[in-house]
LUMMARDO-554886 format. One line per field, with one value per residue: x, y, z of N, C-alpha, C, CB in turn; residue in three letters; residue number from 0. Coordinates in Angstrom, 3 decimals. Each point is the difference from the previous one (the first is absolute). Glycine has a CB too. Layout:
! LUMMARDO-554886
nxx X|...
nyy Y|...
nzz Z|...
caxx X|...
cayy Y|...
cazz Z|...
cxx X|...
cyy Y|...
czz Z|...
cbxx X|...
cbyy Y|...
cbzz Z|...
type ALA|...
seq NUM|...
! end
This chain:
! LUMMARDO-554886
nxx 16.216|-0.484|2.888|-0.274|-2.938|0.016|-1.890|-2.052|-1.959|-3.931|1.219|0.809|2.988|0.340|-1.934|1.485|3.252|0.141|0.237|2.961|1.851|-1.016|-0.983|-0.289|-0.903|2.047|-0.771|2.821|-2.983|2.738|-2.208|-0.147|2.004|0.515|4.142|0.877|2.265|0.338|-2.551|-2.065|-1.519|-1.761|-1.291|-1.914|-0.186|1.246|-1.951|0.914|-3.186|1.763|-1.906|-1.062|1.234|-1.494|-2.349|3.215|2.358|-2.297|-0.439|2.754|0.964|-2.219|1.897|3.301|-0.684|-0.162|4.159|2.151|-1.675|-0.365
nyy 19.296|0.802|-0.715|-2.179|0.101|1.533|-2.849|1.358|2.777|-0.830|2.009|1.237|-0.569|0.454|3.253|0.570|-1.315|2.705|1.776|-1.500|2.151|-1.630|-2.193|3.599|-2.719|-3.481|-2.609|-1.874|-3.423|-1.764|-3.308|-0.342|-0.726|3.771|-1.466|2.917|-2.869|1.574|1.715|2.287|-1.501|0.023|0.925|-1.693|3.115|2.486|1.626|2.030|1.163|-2.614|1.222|-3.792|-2.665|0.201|-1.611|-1.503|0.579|-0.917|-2.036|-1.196|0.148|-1.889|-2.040|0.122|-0.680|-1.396|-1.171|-0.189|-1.430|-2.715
nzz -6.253|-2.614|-1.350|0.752|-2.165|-3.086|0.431|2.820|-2.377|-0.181|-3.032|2.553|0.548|-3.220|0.711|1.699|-1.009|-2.276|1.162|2.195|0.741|1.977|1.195|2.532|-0.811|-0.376|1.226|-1.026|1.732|-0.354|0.139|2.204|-4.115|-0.295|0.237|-0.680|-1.807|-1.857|1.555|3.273|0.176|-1.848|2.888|-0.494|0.332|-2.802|1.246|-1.596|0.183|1.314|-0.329|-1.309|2.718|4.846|-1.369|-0.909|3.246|2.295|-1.651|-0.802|2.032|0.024|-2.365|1.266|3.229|-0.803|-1.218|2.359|2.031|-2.229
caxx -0.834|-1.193|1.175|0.925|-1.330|-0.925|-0.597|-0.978|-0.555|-1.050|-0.133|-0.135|1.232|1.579|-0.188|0.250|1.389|0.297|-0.168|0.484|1.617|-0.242|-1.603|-0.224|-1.435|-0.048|-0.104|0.591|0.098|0.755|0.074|1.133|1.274|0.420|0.960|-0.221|1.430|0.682|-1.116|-1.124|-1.125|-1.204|-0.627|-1.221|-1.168|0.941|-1.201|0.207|0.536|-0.772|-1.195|-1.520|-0.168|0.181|-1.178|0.381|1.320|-0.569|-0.691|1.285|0.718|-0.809|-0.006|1.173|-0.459|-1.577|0.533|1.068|-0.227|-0.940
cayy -1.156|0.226|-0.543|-1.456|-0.886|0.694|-1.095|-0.449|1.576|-0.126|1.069|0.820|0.403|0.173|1.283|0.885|-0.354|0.836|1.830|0.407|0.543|-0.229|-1.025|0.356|-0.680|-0.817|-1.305|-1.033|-0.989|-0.534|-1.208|-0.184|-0.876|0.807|0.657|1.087|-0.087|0.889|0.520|-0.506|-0.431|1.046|-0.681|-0.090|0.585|1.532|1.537|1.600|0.482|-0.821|0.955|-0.479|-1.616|-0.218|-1.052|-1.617|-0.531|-0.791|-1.076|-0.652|-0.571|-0.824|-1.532|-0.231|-0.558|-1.433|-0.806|-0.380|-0.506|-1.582
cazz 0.014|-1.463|-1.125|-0.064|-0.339|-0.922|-0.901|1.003|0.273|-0.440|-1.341|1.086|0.659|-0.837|-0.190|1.144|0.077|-0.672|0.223|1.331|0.861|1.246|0.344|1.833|1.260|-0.186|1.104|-0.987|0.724|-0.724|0.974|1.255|-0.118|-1.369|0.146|-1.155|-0.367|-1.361|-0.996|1.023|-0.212|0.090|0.964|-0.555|0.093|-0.053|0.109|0.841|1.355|1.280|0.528|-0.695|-0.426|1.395|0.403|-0.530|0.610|1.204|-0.026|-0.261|1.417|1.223|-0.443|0.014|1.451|0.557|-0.526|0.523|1.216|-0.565
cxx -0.848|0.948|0.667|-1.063|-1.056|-0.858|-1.287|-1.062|-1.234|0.568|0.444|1.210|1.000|-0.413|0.816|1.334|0.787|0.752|0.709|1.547|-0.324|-1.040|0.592|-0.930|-0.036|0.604|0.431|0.108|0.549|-0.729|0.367|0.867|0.494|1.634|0.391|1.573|0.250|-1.456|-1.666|-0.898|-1.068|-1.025|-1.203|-0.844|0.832|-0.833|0.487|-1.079|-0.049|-1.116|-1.462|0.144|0.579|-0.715|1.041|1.853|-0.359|-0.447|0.820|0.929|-0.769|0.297|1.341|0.202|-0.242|1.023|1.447|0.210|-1.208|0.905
cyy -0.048|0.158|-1.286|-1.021|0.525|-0.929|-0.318|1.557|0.118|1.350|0.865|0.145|0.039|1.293|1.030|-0.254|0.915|1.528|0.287|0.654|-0.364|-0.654|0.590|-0.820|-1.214|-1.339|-1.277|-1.664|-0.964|-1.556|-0.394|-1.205|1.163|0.556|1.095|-0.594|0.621|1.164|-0.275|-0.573|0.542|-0.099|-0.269|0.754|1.780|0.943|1.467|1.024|-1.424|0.185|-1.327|-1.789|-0.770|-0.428|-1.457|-0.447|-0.325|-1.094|-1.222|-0.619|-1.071|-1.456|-0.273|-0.508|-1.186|-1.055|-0.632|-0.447|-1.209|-0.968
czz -1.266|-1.030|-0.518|-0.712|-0.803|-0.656|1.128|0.063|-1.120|-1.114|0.799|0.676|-0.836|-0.477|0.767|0.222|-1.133|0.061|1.477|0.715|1.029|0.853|1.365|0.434|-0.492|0.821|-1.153|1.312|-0.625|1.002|1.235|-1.108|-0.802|0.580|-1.122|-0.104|-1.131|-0.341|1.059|0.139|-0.509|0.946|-0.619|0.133|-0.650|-0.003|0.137|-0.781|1.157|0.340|-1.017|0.208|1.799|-0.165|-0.783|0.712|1.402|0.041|-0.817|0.488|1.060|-0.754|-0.051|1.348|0.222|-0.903|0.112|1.035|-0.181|0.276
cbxx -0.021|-2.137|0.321|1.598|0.353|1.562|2.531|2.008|2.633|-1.900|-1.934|-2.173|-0.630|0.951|-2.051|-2.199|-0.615|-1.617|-2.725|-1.772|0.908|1.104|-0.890|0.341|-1.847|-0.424|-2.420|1.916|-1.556|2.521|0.123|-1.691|-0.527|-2.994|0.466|-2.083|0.237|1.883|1.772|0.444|0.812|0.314|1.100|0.370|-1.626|1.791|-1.462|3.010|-1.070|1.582|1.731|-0.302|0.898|0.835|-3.095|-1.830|1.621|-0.385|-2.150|-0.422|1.061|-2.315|-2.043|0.533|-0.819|-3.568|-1.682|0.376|0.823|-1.356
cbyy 0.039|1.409|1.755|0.322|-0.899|1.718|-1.201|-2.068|1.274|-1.324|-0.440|-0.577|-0.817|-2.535|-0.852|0.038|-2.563|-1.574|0.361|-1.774|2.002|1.512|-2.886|2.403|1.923|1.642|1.019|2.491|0.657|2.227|-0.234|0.387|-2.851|1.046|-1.975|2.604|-1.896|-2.580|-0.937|1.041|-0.878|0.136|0.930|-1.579|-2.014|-0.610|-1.515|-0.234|2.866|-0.073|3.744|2.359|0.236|1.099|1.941|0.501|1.406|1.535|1.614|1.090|2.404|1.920|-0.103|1.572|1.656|1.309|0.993|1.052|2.454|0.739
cbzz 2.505|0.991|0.830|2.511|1.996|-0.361|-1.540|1.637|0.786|2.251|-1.649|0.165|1.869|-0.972|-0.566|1.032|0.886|-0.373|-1.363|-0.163|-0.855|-0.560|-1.711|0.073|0.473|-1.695|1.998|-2.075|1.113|-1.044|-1.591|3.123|0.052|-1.040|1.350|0.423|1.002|-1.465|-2.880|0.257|1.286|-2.102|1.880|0.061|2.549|-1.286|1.314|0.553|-0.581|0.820|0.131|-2.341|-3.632|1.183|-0.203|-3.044|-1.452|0.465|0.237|-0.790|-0.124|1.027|-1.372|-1.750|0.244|-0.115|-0.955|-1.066|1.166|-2.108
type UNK|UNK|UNK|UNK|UNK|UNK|UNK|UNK|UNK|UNK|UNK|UNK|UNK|UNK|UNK|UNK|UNK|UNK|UNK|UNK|UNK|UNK|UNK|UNK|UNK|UNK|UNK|UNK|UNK|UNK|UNK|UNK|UNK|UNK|UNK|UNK|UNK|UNK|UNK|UNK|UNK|UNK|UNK|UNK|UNK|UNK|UNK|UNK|UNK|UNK|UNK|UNK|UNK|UNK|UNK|UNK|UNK|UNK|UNK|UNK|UNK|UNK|UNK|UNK|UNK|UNK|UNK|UNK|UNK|UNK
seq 0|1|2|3|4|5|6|7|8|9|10|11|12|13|14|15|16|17|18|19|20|21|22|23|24|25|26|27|28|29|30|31|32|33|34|35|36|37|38|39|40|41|42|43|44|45|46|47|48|49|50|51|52|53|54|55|56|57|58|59|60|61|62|63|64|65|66|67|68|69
! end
């Protein structure tokens, strides 16, 4: 995903995309229209560890909810 979309990547994550092999702990919220075909999406939210970025992916989900029963 972060390869396919290196232009959408703040300094910080193309740094770290650089130096990386293996990603274990990581969250990735996608749209509800988002399909994955040739080439995936990007979401709108991404993080890790998890452990550090659960207040904002909760609060994230809750508004997606509330924003799907409007």
């Amino acid at each position: 995903m972060a390869r396919a979309h290196r232009e959408r990547l703040d300094p910080k994550q193309r740094e770290q995309l650089a130096t990386a092999r293996t990603v274990w702990d990581f969250i990735a919220l996608f749209p509800p229209n988002a399909r994955w075909a040739e080439e995936l999406p990007f979401p709108e939210f991404s993080g890790a560890p998890v452990v550090d970025v659960m207040e904002e992916v909760k609060s994230r989900i809750g508004a997606a909810e509330t924003g799907l029963r409007k």
